[in-house]
PQR file of N, CA, C, O and H, with PARSE charges and radii, in Angstrom:
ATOM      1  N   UNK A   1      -6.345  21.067   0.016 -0.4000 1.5000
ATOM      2  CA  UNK A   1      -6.183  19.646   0.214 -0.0000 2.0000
ATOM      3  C   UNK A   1      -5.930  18.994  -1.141  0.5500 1.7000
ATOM      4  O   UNK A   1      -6.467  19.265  -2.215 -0.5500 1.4000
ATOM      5  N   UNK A   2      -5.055  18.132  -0.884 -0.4000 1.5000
ATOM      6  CA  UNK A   2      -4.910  17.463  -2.557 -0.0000 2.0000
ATOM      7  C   UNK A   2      -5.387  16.008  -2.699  0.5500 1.7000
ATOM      8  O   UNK A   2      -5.765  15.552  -1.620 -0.5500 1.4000
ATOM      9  H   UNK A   2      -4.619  17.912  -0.011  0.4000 1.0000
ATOM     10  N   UNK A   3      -5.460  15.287  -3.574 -0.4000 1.5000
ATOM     11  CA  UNK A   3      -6.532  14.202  -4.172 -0.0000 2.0000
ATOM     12  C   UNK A   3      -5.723  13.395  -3.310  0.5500 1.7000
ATOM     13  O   UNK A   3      -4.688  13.800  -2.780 -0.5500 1.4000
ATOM     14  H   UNK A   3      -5.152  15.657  -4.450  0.4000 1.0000
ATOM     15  N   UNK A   4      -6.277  12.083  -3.156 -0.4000 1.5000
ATOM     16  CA  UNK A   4      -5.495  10.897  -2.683 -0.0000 2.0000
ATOM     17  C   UNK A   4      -4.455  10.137  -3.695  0.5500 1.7000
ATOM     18  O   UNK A   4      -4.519  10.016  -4.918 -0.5500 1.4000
ATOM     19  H   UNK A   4      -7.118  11.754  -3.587  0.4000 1.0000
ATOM     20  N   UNK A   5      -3.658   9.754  -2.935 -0.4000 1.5000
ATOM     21  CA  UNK A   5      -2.344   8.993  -3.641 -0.0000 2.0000
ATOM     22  C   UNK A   5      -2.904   7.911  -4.019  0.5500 1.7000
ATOM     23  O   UNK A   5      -3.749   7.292  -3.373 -0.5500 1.4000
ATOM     24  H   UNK A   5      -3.606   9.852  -1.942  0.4000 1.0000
ATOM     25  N   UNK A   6      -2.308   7.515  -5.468 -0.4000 1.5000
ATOM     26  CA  UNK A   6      -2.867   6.132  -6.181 -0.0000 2.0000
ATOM     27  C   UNK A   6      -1.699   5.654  -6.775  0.5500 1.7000
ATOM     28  O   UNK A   6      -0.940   6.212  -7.568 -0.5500 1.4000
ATOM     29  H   UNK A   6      -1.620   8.018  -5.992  0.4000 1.0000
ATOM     30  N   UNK A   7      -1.644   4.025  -6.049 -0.4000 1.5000
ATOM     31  CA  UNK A   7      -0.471   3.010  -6.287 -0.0000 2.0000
ATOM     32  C   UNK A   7       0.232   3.273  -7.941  0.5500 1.7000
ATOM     33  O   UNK A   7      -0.465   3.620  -8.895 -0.5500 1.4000
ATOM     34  H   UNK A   7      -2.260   3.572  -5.405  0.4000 1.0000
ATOM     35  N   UNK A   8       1.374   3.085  -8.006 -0.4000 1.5000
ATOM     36  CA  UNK A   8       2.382   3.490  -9.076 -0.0000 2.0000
ATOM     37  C   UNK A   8       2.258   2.049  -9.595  0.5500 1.7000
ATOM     38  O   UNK A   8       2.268   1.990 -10.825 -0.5500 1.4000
ATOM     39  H   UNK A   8       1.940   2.803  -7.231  0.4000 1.0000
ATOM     40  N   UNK A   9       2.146   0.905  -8.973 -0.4000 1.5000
ATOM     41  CA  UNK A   9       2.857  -0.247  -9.559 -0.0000 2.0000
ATOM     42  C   UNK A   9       1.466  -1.067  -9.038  0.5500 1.7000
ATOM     43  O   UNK A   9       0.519  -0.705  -8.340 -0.5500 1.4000
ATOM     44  H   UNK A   9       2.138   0.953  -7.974  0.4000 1.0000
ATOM     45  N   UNK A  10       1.824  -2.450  -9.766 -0.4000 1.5000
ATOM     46  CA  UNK A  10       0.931  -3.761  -9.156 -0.0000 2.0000
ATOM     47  C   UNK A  10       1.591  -4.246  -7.958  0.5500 1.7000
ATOM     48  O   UNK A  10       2.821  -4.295  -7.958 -0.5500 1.4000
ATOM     49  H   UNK A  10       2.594  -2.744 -10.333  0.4000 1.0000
ATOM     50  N   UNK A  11       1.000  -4.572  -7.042 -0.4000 1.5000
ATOM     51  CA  UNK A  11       1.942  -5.209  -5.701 -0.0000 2.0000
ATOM     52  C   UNK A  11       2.124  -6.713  -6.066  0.5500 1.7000
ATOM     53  O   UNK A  11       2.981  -7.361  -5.466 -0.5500 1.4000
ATOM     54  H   UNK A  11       0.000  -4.532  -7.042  0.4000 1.0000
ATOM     55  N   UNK A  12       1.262  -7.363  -7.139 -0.4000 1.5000
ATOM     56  CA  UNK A  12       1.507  -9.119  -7.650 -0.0000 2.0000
ATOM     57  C   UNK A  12       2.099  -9.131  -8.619  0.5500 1.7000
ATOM     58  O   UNK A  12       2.887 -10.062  -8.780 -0.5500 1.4000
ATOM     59  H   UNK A  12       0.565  -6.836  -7.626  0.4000 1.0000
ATOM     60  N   UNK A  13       1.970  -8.135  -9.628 -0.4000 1.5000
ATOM     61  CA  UNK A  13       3.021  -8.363 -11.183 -0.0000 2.0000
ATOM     62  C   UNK A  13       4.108  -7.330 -11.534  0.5500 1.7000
ATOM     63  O   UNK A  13       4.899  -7.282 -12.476 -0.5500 1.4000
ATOM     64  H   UNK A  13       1.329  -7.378  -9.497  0.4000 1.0000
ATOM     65  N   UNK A  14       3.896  -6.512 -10.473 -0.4000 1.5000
ATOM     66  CA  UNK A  14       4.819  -5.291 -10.734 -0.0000 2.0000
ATOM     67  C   UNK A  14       4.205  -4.134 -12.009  0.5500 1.7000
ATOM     68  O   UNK A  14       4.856  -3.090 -12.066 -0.5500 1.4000
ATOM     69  H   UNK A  14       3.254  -6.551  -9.708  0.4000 1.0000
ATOM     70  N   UNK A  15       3.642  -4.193 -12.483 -0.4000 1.5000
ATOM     71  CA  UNK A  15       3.346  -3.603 -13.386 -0.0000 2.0000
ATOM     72  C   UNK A  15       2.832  -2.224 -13.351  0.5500 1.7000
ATOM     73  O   UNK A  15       2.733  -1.701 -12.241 -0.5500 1.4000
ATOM     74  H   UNK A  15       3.114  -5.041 -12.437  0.4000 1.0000
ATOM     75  N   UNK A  16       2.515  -1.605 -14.316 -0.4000 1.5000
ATOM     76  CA  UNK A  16       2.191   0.546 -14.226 -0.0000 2.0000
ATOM     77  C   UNK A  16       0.269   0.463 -14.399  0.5500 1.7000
ATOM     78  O   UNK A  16      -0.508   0.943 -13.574 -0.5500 1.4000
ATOM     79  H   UNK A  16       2.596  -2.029 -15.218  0.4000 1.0000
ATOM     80  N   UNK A  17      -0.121  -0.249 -15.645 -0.4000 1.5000
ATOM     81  CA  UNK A  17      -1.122  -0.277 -15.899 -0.0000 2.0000
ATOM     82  C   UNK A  17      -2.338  -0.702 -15.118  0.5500 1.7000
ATOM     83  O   UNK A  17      -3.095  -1.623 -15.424 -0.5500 1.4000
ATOM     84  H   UNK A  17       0.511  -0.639 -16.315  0.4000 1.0000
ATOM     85  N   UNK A  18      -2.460   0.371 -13.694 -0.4000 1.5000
ATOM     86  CA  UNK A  18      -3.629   0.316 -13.000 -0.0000 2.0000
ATOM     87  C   UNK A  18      -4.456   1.276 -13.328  0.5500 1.7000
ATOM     88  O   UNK A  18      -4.214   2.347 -13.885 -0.5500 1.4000
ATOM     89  H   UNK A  18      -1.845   1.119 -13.445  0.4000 1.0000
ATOM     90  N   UNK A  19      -5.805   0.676 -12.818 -0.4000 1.5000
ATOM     91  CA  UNK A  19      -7.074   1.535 -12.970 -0.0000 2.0000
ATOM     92  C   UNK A  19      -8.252   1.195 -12.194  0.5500 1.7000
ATOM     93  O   UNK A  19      -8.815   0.103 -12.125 -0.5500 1.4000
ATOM     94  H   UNK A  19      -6.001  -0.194 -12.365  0.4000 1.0000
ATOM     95  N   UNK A  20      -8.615   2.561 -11.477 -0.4000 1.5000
ATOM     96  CA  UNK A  20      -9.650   1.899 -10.540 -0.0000 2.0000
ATOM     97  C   UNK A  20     -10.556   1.810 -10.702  0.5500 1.7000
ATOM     98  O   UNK A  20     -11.103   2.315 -11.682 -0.5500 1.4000
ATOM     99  H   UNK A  20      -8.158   3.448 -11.533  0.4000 1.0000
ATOM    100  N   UNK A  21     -11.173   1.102  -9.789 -0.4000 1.5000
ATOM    101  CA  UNK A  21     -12.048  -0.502 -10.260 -0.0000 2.0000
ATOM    102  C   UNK A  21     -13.283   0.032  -9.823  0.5500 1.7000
ATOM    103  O   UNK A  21     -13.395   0.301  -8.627 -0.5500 1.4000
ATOM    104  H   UNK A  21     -10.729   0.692  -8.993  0.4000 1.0000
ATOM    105  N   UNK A  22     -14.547   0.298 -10.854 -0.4000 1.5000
ATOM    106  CA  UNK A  22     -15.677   0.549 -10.842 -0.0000 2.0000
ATOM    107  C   UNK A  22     -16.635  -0.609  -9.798  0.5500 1.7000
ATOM    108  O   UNK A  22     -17.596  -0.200  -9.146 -0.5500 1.4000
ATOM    109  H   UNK A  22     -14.456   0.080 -11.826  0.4000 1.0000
ATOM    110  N   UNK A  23     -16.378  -1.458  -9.786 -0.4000 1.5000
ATOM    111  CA  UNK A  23     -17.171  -2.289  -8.644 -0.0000 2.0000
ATOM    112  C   UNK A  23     -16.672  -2.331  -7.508  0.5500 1.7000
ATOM    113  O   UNK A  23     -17.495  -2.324  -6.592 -0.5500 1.4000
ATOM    114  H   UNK A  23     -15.597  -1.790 -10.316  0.4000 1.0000
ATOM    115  N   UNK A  24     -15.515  -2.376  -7.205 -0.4000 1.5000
ATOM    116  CA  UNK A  24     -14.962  -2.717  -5.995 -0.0000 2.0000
ATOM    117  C   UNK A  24     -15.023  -1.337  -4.889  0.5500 1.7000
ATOM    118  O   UNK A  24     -14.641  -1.464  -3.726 -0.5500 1.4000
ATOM    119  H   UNK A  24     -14.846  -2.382  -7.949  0.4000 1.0000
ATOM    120  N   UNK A  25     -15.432  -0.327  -5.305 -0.4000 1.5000
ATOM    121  CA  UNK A  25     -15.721   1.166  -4.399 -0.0000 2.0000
ATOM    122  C   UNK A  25     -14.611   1.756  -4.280  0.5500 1.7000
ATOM    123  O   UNK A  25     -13.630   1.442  -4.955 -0.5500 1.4000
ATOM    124  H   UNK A  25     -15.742  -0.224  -6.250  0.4000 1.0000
ATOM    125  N   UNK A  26     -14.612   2.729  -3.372 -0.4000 1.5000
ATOM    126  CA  UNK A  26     -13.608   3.031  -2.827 -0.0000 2.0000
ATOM    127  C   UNK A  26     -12.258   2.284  -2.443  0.5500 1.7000
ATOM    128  O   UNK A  26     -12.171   1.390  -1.602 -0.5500 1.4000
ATOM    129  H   UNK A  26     -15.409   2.984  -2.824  0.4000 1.0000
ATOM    130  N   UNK A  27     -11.016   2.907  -3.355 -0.4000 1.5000
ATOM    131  CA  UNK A  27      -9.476   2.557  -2.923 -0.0000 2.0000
ATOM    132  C   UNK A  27      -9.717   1.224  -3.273  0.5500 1.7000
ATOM    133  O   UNK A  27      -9.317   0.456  -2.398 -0.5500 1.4000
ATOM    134  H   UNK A  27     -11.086   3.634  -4.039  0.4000 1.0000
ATOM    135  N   UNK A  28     -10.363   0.528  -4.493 -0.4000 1.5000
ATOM    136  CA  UNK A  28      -9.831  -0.324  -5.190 -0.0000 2.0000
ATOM    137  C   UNK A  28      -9.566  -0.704  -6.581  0.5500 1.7000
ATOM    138  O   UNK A  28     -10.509  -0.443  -7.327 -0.5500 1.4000
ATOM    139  H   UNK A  28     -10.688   1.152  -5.204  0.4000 1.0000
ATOM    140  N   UNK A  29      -8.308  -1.375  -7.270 -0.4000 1.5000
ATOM    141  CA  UNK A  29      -8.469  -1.210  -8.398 -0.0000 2.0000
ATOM    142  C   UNK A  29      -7.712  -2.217  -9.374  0.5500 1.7000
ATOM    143  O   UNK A  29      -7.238  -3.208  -8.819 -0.5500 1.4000
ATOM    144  H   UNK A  29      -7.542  -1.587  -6.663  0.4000 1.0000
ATOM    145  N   UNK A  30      -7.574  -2.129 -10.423 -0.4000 1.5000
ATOM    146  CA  UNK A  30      -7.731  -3.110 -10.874 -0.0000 2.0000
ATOM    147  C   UNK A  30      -6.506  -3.057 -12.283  0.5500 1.7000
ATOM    148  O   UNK A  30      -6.644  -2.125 -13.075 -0.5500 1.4000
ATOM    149  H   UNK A  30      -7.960  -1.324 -10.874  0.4000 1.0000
ATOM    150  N   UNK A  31      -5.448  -3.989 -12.508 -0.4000 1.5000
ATOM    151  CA  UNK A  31      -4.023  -4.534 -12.596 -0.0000 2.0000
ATOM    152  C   UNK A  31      -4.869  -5.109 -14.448  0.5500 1.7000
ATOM    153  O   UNK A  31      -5.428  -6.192 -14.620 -0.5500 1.4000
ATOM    154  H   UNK A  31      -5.335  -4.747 -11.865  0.4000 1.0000
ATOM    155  N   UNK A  32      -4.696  -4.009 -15.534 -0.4000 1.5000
ATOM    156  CA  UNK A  32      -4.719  -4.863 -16.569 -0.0000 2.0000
ATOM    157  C   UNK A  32      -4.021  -6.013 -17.060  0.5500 1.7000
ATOM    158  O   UNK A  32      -4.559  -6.802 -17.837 -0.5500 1.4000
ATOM    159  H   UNK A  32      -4.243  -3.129 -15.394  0.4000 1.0000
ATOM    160  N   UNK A  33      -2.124  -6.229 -16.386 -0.4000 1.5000
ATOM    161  CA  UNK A  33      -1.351  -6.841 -16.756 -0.0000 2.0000
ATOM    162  C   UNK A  33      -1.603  -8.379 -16.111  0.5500 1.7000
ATOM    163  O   UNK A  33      -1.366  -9.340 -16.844 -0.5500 1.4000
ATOM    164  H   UNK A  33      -1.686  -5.589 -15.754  0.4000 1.0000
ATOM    165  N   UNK A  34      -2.032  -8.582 -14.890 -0.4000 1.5000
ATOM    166  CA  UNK A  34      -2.379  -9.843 -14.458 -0.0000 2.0000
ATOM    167  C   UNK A  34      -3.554  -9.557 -14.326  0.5500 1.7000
ATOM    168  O   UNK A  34      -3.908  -9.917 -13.203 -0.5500 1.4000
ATOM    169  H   UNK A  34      -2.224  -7.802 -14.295  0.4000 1.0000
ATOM    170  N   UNK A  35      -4.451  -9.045 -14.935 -0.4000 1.5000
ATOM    171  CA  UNK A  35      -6.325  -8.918 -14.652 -0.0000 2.0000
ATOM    172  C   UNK A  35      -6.358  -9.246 -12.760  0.5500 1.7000
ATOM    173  O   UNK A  35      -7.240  -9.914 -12.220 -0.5500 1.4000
ATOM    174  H   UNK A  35      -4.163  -8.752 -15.847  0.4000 1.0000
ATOM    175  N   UNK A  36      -5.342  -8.680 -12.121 -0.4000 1.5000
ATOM    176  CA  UNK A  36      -5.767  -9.327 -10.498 -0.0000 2.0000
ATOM    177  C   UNK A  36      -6.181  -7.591  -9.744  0.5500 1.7000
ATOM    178  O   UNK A  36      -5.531  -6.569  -9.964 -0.5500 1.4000
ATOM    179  H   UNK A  36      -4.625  -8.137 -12.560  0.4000 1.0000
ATOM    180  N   UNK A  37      -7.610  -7.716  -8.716 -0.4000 1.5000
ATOM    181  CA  UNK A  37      -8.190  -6.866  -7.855 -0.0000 2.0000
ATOM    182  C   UNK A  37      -7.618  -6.778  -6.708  0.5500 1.7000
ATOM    183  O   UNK A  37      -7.420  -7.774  -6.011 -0.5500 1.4000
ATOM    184  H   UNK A  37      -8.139  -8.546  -8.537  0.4000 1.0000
ATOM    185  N   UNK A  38      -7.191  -5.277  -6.274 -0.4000 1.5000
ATOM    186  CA  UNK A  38      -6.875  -5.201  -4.852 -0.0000 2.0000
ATOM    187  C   UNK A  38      -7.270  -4.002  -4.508  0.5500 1.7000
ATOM    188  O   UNK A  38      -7.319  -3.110  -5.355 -0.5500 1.4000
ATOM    189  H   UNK A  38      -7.351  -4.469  -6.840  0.4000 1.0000
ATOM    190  N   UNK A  39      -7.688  -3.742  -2.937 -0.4000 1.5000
ATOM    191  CA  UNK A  39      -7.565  -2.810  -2.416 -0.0000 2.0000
ATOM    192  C   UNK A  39      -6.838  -1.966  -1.631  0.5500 1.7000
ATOM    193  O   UNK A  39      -6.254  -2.710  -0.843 -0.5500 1.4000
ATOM    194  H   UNK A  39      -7.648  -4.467  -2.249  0.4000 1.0000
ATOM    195  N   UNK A  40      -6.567  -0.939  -1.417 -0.4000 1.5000
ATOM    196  CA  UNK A  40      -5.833   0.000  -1.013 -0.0000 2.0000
ATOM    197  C   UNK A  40      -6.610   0.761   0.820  0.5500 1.7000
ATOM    198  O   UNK A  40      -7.734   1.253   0.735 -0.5500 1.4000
ATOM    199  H   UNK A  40      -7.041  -0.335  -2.057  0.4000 1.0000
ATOM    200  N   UNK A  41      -6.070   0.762   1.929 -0.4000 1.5000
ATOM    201  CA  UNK A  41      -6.977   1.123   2.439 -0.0000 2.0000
ATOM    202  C   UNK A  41      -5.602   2.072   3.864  0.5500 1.7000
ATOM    203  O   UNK A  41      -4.771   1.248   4.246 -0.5500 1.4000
ATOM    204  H   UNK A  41      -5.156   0.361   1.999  0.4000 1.0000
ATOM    205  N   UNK A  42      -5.488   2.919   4.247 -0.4000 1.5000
ATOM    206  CA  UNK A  42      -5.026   3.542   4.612 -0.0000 2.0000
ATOM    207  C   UNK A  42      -5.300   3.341   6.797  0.5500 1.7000
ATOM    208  O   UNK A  42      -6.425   3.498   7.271 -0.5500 1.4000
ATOM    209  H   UNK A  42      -6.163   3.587   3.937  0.4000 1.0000
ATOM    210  N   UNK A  43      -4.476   3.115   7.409 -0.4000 1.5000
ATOM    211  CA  UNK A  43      -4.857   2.823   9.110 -0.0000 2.0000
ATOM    212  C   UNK A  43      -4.785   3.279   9.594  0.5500 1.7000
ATOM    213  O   UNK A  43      -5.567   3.216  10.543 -0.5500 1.4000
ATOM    214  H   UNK A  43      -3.562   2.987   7.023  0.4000 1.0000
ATOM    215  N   UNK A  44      -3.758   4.326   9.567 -0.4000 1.5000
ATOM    216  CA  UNK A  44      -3.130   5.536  10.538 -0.0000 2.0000
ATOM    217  C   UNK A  44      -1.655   5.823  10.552  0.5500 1.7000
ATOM    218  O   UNK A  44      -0.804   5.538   9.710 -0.5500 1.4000
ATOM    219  H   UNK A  44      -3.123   4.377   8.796  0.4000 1.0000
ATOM    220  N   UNK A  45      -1.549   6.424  11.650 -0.4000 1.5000
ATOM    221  CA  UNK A  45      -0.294   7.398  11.892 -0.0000 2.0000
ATOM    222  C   UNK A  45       0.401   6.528  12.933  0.5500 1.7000
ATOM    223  O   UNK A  45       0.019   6.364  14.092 -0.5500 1.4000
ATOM    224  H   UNK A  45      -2.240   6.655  12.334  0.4000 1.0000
ATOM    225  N   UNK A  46       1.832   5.819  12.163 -0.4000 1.5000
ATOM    226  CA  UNK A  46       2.363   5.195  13.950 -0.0000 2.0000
ATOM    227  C   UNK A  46       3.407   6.461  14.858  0.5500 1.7000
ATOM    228  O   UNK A  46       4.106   7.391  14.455 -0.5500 1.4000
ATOM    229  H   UNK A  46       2.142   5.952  11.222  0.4000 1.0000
ATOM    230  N   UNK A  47       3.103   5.964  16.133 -0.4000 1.5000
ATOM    231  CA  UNK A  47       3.717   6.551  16.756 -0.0000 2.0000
ATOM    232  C   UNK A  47       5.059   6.755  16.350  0.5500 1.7000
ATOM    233  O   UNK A  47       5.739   6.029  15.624 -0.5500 1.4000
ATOM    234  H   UNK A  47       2.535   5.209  16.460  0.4000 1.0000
ATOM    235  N   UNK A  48       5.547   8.458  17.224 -0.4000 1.5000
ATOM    236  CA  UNK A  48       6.911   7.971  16.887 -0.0000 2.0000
ATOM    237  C   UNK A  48       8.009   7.052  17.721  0.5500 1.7000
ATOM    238  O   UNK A  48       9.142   6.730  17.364 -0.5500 1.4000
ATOM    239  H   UNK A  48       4.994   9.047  17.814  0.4000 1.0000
ATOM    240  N   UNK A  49       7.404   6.777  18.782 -0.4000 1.5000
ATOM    241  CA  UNK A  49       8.145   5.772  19.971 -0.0000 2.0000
ATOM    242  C   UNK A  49       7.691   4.339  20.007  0.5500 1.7000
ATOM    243  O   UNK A  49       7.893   3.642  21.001 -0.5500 1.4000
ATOM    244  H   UNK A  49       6.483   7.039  19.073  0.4000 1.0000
ATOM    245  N   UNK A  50       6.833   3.710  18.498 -0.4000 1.5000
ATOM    246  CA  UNK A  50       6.535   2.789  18.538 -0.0000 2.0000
ATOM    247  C   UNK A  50       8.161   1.804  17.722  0.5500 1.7000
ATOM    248  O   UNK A  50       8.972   2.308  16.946 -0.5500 1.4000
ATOM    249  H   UNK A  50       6.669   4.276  17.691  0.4000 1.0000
ATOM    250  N   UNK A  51       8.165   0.565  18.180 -0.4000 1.5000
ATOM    251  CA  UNK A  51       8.980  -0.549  17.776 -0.0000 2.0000
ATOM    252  C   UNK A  51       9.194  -1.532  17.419  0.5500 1.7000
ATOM    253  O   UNK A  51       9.102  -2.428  18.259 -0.5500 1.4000
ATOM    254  H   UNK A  51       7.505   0.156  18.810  0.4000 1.0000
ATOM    255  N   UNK A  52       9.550  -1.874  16.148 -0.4000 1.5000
ATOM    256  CA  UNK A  52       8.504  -3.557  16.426 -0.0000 2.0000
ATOM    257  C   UNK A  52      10.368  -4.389  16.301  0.5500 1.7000
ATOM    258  O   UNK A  52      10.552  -5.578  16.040 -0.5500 1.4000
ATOM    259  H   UNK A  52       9.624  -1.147  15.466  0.4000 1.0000
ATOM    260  N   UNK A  53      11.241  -3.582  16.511 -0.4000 1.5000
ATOM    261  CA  UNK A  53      12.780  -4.474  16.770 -0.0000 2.0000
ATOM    262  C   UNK A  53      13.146  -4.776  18.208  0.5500 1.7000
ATOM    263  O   UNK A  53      14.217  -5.312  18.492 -0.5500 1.4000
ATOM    264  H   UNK A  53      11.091  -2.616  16.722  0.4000 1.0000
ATOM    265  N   UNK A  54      12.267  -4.434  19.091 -0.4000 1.5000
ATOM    266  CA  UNK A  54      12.539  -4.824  20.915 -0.0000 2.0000
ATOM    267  C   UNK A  54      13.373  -3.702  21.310  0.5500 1.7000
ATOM    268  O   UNK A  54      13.912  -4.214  22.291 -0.5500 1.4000
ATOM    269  H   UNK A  54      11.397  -3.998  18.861  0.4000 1.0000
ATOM    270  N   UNK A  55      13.768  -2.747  21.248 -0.4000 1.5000
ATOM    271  CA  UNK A  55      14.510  -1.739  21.579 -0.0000 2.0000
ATOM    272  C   UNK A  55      15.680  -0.894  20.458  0.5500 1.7000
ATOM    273  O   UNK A  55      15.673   0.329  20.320 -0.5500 1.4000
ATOM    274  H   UNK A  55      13.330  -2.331  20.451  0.4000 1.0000
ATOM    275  N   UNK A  56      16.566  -1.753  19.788 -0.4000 1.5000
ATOM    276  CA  UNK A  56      17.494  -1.177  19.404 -0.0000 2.0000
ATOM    277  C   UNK A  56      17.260  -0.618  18.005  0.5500 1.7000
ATOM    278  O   UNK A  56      16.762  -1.358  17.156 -0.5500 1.4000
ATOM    279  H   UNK A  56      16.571  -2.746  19.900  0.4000 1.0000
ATOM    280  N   UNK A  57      17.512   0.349  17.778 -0.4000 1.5000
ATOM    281  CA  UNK A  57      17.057   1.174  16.301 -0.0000 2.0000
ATOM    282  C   UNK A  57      17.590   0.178  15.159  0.5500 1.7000
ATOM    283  O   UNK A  57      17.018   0.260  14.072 -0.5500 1.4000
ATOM    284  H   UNK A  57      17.917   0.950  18.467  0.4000 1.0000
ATOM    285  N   UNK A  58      18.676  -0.797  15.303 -0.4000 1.5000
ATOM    286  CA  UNK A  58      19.368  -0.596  13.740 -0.0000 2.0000
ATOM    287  C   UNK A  58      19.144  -2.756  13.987  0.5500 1.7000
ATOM    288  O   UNK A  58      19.754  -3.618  13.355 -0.5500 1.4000
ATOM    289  H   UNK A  58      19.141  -0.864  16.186  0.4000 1.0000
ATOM    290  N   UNK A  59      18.215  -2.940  14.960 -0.4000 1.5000
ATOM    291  CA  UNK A  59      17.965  -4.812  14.538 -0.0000 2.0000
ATOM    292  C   UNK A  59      19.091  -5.550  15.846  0.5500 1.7000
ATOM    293  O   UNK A  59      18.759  -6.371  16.702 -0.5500 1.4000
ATOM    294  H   UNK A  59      17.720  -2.240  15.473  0.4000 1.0000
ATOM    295  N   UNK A  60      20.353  -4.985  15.646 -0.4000 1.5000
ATOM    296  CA  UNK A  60      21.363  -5.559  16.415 -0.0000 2.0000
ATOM    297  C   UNK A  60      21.168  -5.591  17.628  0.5500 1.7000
ATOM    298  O   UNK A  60      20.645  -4.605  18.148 -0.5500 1.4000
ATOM    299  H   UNK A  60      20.622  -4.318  14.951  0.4000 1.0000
ATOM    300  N   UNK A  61      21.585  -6.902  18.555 -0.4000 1.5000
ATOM    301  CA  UNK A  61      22.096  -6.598  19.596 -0.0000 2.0000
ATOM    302  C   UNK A  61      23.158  -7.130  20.428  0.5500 1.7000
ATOM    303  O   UNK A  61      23.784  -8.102  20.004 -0.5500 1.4000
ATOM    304  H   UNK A  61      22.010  -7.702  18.133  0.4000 1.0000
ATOM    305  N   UNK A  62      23.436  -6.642  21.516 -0.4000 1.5000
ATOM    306  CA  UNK A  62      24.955  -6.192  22.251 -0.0000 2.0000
ATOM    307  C   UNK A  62      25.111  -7.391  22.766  0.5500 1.7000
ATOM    308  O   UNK A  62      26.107  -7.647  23.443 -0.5500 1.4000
ATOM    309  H   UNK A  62      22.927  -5.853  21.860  0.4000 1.0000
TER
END
């Protein structure tokens, strides 16, 4: 089994320089470039017959 995946970037400043965050627990961490806290938290597996476009794969319709 391999370690868990940890965010590449800031999701508010864009930035590389994360590090996780000793108070916040588990899957959270913390953005030296805007000093801003977030967490990371994983939901599940979607189906593969789930949809959220009403039927048509590519948005369009007829």
């Amino acid at each position: 089994m391999s370690e868990r995946a940890a965010p590449f970037y800031c999701p508010y400043c864009g930035d590389e320089d994360l590090r996780p965050s000793e108070e916040g627990g588990h899957g959270t961490w913390e953005c030296a470039s805007c000093c801003r806290a977030f967490s990371l938290k994983f939901l599940g597996l979607l189906s593969p017959h789930s949809s959220t476009s009403g039927g048509s794969s590519d948005g369009h319709r007829d």
